[in-house]
Phi, psi and omega in degrees: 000113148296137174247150200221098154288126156242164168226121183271152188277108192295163190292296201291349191262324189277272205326339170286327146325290230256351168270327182287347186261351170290329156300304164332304192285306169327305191298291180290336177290299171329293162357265186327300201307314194291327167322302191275243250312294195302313180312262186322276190332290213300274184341325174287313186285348163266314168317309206252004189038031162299351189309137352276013199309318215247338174296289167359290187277349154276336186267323187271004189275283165004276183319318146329292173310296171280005150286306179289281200309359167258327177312324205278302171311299192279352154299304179278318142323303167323300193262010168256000156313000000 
């Protein structure tokens, strides 16, 4: 007969789990996001002979977004703490 330890998780120890992995995903999603925003600029400035006008300004237009939208998460976590 085998016996198998658990250790159960206090609710406030999971919720500090569930914000670093909610930075995490944010964090790369910022990445990712800014990738493809800098793809699509470049692609416009050449097309458009525009170089850097429209990479510049879609990657801080990214950044921009996803700056509010971690602000937003994280105001509502706040407030449900």
């Amino acid at each position: 007969m085998t016996m198998i330890a658990v250790q159960k998780i206090n609710p406030r120890q999971y919720r500090k789990l569930t914000t670093v992995l909610m930075l995490s995903v944010w964090g790369m999603g910022m990445v990712i996001g800014s990738l493809i925003f800098l793809y699509i600029g470049c692609r416009l400035d050449q097309i458009l002979g525009t170089e850097p006008h429209f990479m510049l300004g879609l990657f801080i237009l990214m950044i921009f977004i996803c700056n509010v939208r971690l602000y937003r998460e994280a105001k509502a976590r706040i407030k449900d703490l």
